[in-house]
LOROLUM-258093 format. One record per atom (N, C-alpha, C): residue in one letter; x, y, z. Coordinates in steps of 0.1 Angstrom, whole numbers, plus 5000, padded with zeros to 4 digits. Example, Ala and Ser with C-alpha at 12.3 -4.5 7.8 and 13.67 -1.06 7.14 Angstrom:
2
a513249435078
a512349555078
a513249675078
s512849785071
s513749895071
s512950005079
END
This chain:
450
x486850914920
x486450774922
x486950674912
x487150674899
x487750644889
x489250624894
x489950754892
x491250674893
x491650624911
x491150664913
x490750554929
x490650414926
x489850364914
x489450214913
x491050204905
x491750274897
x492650254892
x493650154906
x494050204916
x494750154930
x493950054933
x492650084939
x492249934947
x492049834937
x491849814926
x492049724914
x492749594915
x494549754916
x495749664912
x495949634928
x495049684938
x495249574951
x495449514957
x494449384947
x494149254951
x494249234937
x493649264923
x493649134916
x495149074908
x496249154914
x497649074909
x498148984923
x497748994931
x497848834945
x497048724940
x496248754930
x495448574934
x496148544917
x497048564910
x497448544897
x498848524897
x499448514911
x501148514914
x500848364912
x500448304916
x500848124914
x500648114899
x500048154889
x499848144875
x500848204872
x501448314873
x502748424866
x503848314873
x503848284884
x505548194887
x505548084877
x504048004872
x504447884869
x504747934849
x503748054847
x504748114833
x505848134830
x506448234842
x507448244839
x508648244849
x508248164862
x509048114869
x509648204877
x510748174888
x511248294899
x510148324912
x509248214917
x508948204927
x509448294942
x510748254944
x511648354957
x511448514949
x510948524937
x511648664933
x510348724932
x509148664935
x507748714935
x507248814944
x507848834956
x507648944960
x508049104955
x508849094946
x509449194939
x508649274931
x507549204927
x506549234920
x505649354930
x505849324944
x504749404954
x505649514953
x507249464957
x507949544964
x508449644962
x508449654947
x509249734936
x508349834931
x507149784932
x505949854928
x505449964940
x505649924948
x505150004964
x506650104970
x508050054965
x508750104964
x509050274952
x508350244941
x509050344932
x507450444938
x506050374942
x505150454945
x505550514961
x506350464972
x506750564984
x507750664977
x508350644971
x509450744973
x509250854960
x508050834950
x507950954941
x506851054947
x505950974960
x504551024968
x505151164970
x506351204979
x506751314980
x506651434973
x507451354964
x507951494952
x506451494943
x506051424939
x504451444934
x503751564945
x503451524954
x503451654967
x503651764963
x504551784962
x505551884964
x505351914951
x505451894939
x504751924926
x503251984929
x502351924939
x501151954935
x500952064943
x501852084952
x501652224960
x501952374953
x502352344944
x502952404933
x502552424918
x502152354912
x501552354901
x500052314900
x499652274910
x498152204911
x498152094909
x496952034916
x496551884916
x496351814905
x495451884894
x495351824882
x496351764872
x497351884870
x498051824862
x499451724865
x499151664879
x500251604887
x499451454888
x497951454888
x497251314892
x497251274873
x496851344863
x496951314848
x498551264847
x499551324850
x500751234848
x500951114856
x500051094866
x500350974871
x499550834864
x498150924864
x497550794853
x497750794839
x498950854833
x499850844825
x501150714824
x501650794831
x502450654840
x502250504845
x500650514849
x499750424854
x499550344840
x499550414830
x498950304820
x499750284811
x501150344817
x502450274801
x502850154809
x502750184822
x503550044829
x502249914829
x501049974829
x500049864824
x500449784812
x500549894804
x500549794792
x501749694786
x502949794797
x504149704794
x504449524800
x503749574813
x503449464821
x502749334814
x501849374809
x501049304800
x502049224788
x502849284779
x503649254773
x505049164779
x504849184791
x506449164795
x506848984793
x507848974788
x508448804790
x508948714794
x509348804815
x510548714824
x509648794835
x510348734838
x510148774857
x510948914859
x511848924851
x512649034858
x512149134849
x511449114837
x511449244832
x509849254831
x509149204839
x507749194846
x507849314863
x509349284866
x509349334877
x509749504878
x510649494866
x510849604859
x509849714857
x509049694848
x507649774845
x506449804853
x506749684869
x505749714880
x506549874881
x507049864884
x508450034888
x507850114883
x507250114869
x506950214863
x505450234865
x504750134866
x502950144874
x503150204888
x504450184895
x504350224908
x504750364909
x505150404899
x505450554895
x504350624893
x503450554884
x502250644882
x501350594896
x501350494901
x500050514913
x500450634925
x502350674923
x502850724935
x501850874930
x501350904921
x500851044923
x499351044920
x498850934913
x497550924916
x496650904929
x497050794937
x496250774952
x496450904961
x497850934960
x497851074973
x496951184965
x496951214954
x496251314945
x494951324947
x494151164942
x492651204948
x492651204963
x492951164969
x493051184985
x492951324989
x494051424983
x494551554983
x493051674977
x492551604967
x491951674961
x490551644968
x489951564971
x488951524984
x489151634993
x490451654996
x490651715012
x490351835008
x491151934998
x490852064991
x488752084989
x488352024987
x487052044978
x485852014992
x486251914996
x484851885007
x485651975027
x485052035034
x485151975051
x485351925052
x485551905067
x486051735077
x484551695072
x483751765080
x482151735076
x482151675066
x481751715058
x481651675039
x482351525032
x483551565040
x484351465037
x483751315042
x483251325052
x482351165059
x481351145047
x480651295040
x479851155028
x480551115020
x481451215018
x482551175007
x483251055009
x483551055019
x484750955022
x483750785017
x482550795023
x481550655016
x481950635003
x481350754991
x481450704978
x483150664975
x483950724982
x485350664977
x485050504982
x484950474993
x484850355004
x484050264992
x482950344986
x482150274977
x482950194967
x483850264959
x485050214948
x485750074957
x485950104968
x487049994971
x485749884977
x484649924979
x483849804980
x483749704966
x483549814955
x483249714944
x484549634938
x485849714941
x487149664934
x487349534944
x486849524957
x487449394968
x486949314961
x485449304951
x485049194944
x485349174931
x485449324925
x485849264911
x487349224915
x488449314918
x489649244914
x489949104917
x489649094928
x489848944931
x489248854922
x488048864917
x487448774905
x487748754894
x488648904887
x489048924874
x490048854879
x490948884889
x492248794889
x492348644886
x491148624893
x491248464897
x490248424880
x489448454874
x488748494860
x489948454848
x490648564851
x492048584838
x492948464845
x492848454853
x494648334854
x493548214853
x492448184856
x491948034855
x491648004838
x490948114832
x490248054824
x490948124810
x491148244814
x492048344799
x493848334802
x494348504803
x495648474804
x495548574818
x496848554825
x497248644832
x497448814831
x497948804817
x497948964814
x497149034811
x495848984814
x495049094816
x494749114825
x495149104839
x495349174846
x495849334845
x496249334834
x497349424833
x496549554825
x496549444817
x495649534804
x494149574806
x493749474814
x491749574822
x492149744826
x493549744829
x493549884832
x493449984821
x493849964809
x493650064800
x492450174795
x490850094796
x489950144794
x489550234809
x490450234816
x490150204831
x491050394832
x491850374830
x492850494825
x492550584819
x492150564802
x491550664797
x490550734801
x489550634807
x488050704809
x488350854823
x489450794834
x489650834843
x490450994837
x491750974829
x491751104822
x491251194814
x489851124810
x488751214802
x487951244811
x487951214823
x486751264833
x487851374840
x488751364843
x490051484850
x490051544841
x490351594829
x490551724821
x489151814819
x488351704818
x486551784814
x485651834828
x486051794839
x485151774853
x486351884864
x487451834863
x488151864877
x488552064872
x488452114880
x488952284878
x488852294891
x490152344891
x491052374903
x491352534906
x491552604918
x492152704915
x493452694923
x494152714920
x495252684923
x496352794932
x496952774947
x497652884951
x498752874949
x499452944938
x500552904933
x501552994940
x502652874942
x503952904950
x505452864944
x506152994945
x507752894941
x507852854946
x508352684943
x509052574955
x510452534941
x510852494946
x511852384946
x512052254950
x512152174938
x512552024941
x513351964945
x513651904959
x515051824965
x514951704958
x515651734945
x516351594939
x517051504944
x517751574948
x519251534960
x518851454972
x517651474982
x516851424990
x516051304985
x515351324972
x514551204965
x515851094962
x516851104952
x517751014952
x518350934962
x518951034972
x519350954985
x518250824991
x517250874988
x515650834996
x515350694987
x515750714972
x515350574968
x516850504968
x517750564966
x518850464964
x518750354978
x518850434987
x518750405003
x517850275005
x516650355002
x515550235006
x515550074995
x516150134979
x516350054969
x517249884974
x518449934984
x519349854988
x519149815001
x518249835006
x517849795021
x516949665017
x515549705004
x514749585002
x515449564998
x516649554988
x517649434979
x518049314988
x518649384999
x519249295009
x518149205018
x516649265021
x515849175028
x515549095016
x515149085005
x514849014998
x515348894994
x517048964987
x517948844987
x518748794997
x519248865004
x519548755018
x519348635022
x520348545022
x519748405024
x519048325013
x518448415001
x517948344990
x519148324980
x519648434977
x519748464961
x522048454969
x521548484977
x523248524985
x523248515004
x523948405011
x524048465021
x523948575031
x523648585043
x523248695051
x524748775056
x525648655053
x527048695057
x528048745043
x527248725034
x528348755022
x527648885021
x529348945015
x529649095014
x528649175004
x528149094999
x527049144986
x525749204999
x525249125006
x524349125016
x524949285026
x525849235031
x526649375043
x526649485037
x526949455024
x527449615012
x526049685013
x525049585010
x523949645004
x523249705016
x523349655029
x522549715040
x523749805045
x524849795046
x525849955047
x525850065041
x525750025029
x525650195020
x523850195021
x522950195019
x521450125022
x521350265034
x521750215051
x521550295060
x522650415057
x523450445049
x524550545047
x523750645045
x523050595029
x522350715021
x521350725029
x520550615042
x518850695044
x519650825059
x521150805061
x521650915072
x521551045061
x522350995051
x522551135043
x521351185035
x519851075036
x519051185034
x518551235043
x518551175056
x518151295071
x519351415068
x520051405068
x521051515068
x520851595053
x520451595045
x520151655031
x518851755038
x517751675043
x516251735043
x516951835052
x517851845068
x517351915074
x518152055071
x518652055058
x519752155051
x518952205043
x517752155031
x517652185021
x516452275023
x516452425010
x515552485014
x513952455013
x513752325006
x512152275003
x512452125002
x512852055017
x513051915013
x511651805015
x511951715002
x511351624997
x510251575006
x510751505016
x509851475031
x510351615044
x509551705043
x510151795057
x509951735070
x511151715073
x510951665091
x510151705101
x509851865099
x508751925108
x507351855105
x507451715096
x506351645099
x506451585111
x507651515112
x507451395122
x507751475138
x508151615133
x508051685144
x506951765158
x505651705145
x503851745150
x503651595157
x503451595168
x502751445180
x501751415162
x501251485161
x499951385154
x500251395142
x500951425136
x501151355124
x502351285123
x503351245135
x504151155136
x503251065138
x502751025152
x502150925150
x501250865139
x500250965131
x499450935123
x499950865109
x501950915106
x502650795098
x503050685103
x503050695115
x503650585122
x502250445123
x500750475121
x499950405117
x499750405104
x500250495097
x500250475079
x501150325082
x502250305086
x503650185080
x502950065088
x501550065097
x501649965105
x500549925090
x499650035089
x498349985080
x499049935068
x500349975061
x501049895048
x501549765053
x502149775063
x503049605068
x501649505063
x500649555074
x499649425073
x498749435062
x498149515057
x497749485041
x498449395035
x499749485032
x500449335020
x501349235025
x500949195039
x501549065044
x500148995043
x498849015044
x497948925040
x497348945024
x497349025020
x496948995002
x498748964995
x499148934999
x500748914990
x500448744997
x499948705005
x500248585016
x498948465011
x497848535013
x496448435015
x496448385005
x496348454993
x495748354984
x496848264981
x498148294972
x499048154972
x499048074983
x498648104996
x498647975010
x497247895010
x496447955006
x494747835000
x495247784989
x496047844979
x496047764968
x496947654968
x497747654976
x498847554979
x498547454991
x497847495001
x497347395009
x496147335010
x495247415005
x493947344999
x493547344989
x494347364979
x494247324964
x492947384959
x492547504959
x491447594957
x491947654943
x491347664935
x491247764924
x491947914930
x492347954920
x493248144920
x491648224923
x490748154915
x488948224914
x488448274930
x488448124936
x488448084952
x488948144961
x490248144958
x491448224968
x491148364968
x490948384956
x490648574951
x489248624960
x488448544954
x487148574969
x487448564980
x488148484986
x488148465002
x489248625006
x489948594997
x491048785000
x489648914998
x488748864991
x487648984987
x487149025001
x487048905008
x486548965020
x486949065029
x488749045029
x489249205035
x489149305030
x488849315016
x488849435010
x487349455010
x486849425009
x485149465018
x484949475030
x485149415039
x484849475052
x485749595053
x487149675046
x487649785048
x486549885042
x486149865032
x485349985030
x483650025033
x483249895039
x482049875046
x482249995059
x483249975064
x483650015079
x483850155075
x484750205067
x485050305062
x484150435057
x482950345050
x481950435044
x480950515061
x481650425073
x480850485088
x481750535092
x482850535089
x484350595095
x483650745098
x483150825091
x483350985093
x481951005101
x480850895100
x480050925114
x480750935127
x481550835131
x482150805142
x483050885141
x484150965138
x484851015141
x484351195144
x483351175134
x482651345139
x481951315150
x481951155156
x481151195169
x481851205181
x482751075181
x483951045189
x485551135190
x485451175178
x487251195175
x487951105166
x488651165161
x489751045151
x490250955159
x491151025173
x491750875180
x490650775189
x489850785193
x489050675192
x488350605188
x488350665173
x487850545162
x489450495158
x490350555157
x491350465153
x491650355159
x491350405171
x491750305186
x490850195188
x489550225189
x488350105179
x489050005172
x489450085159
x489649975150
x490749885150
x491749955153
x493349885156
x492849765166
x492149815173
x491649685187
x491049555178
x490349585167
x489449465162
x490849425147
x491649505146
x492649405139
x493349375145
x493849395158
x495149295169
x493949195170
x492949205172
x492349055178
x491848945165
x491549035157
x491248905144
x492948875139
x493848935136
x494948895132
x495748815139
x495348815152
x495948695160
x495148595161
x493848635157
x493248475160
x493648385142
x493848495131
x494448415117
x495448325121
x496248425133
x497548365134
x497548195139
x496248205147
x496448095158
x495648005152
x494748025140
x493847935132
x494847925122
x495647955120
x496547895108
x497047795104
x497247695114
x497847575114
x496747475106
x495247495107
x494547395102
x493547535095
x494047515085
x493247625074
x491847575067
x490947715065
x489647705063
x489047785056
x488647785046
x487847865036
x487047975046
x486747905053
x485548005060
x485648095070
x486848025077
x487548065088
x488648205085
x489348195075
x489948295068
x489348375058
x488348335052
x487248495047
x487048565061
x486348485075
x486048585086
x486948615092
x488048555092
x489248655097
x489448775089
x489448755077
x489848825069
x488648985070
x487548935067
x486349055068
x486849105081
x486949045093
x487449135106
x488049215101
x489349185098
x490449255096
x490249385088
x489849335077
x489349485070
x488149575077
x486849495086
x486349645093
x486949715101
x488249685109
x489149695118
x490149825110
x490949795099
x491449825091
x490750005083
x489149925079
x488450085073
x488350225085
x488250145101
x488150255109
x489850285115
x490750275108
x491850295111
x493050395100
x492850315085
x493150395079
x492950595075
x491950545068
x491050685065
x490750795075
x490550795085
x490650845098
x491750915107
x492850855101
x493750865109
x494550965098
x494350925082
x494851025074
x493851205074
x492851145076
x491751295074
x492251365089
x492851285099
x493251375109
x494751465106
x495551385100
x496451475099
x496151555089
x495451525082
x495151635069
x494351745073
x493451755084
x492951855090
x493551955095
x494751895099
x495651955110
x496452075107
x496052085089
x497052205082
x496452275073
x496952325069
x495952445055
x496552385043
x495652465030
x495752395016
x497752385013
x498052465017
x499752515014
x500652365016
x500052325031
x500852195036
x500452095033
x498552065025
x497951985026
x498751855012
x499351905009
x500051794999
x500851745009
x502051805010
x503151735018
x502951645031
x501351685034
x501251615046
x500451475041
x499551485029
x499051395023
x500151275018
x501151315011
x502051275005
x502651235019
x503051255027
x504151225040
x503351055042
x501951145048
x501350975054
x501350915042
x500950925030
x500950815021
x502650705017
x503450805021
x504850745020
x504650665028
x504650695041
x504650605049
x504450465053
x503150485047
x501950345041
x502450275032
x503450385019
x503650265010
x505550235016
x505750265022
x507050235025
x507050125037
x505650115045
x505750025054
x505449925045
x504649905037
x504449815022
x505549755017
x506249835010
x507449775005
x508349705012
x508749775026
x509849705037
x509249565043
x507649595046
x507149505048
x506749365041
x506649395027
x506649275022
x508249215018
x509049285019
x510849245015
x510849175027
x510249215040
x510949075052
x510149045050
x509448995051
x508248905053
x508448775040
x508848865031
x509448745017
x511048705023
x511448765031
x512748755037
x512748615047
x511448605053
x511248525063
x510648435056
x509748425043
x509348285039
x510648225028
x511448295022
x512248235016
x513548165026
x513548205036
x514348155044
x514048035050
x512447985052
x511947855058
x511947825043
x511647815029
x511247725016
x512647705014
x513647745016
x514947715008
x514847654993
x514447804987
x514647764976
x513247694968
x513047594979
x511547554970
x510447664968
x509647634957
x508347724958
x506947684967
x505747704969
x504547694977
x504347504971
x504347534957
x503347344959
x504147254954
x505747274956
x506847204959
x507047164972
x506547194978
x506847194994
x505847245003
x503947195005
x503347305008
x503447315021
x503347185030
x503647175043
x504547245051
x506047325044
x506947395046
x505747565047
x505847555032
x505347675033
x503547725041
x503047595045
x502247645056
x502647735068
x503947645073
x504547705087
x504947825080
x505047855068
x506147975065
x504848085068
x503948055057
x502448185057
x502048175075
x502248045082
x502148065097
x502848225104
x503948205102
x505348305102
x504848405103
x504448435088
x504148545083
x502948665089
x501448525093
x500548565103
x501048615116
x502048555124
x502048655132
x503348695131
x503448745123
x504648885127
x503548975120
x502348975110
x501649045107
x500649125119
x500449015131
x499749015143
x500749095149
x501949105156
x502749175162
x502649305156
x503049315145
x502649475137
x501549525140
x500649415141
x498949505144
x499649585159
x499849495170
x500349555178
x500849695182
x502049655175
x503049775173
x502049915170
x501149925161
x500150055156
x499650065168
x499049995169
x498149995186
x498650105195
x499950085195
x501150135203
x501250275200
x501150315185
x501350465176
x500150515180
x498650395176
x497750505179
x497250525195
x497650515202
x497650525217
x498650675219
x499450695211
x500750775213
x499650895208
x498750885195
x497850995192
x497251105203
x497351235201
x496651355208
x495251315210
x494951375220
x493351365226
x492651455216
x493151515214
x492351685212
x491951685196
x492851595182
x493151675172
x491551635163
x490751605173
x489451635165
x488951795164
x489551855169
x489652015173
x490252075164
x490951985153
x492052075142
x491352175134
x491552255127
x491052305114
x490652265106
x488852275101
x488352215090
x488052265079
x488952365077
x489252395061
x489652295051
END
């Protein structure tokens, strides 16, 4: 539960403190880099942490993450540009890539499907209290102290969580030779590295037509062929395809990338669009985003009644239904924006959200024994954070393309229509899942509950 609050934390409380960090240290168009870079270095290490933990055990794979978790804390904290702010997110997103799949993993190992529903509450519980603290501490540190403590609340936050894992967690562990596809990981981030380069800067930083742009999305799709072609060669590769080869746990990443897109198209989005159009405090804006992150884990903490009664796919299918319809109505209330009106879009969104996530991960995690239960944990967690990353690079692709150049309260009228934008292609995505979890097996409430 601890290093759980470690993730939902860094959430929400570094979105309502992006309008105080641009006007520190400036680079506005470059502010998404901060999500993107960070949810980037955490999809593409989720694997191989996996794949570590199937191998060496859980413990000592989630300790090196909140290792990593708290050097890039603290560097962050220190940092004195934009780019070398952006820099050290890379290294926080290194350590979250093995802590969130880890306690997830280690949940799945220790409780039933059964068990896991009370369980699954007290996690649900953490992200109920982090929807309120972070958003407060964010909006707290950038109004009244500094911004970098955002950074730095995580340290006490870190330790406590690796003195409760070395003294509490004992594992037994089925230990297996594996092998690491280096070769697969490289391809996997170089690949993805230059794909967001090009959504990002395109049009901003360089042309959509200049060769800096073409290069970077040509070699970009080169490497992600040659890492399909690496996995389906190598003897232990990084992401095994025979995931996406199971109906349910293809689909079940295919709603991991829908549940990343819209997360961080509305906490990367809301609060700088209240603070620029209705001139609300960071404090303000951070609460009204609190609201999604509470109604996810309100919803969530009932997630495993409903689904031991129903099934996974029709609580999935539930919930996806109550975020296509609140995310379109954000979409269509966005033109004349409202404190009140966007906390209850937003609370939809997240009960919508808690019976879609969690649910749809504990089904594929059912679906295999302890041997697979990393790689399949790690699989959907990539997913989620790679729809994350891709997802917030266009989505910053699409608002730097309407700001030209200006920032939110240089131009807020621009950047209304722009966060307009943003609402519904967030709305379409809800869609799109809709679509994946429809594609879900009838049956895989029937899986194995080991």
């Amino acid at each position: 539960m601890v290093t759980t609050g470690l993730i939902a934390i860094d959430a929400t409380i570094l979105a309502t403190a992006v309008p105080t960090i641009v006007a520190d240290l400036g680079g506005f168009s470059s502010f998404p880099w901060l999500f993107s870079v960070y949810l980037l270095t955490q999809a593409v290490s989720v694997p191989i942490y996996s794949k570590l933990a199937d191998t060496i055990g859980r413990k000592p794979v989630i300790l090196i993450g909140v290792g990593l978790f708290l050097l890039g804390s603290v560097l962050c904290g220190l940092a004195w540009s934009m780019p070398a702010l952006i820099a050290f997110r890379a290294v926080q997103g290194l350590g979250a890539g093995a802590v969130q799949p880890m306690a997830i993993t280690i949940a799945g190992d220790i409780y039933t499907v059964a068990e896991r529903a009370k369980a699954q509450g007290y996690i649900a519980s953490v992200w109920a209290v982090s929807s309120v603290v972070g958003p407060t501490l964010g909006g707290v540190f950038s109004e009244f102290l500094d911004w970098t403590w955002i950074f730095f609340v995580n340290i006490p936050l870190c330790v406590l969580a690796a003195w409760l894992l070395v003294r509490h967690l004992h594992e037994s562990v089925e230990r297996q030779k594996h092998r690491i596809d280096w070769t697969g990981g490289a391809l996997l981030t170089v690949g993805s590295t230059l794909l967001i380069l090009a959504l990002l800067e395109g049009g901003n930083a360089w042309a959509w037509t200049d060769p800096r742009s073409v290069g970077a999305i040509a070699v970009g799709l080169v490497m992600l062929v040659g890492f399909v072609l690496v996995e389906r060669r190598a003897a232990e590769p990084v992401l095994p395809l025979w995931v996406l080869s199971r109906r349910l746990l293809a689909t079940t990443a295919l709603v991991g990338v829908g549940v990343g897109v819209i997360l961080i198209g509305l906490t990367s989005y809301v609060p700088t669009w209240l603070e620029a159009l209705l001139g609300v405090s960071p404090l303000t804006s951070g609460l009204t985003l609190a609201a999604l992150t509470l109604g996810w884990p309100l919803a969530a903490s009932q997630a495993g009644r409903l689904y031991l009664r129903i099934g996974f796919r029709a609580t999935v299918l539930l919930g996806i239904a109550i975020v296509v319809v609140s995310t379109a109505a954000l979409a269509l209330l966005s033109g004349t924006p409202s404190i009140a009106v966007v906390a209850a879009c937003c609370f939809v969104i997240g009960m919508g959200m808690g019976l879609v996530a969690a649910p749809s991960l504990i089904a594929a995690q059912s679906s295999v024994e302890w041997g697979e239960r990393g790689v399949v944990t790690g699989a959907n967690m990539f997913a989620r954070s790679m729809g994350s990353a891709v997802g917030v690079a266009a989505l910053g692709a699409l608002v730097n393309a309407r700001m030209r150049g200006d920032d939110a309260f240089a131009a807020p009228e621009r950047f209304g229509e722009a966060a307009t934008a943003v609402f519904v292609a967030v709305s379409v995505v809800a869609v799109a899942t809709a679509l994946a979890a429809v594609a879900m097996p009838r049956d895989e409430h029937n899986a194995p509950t080991a």
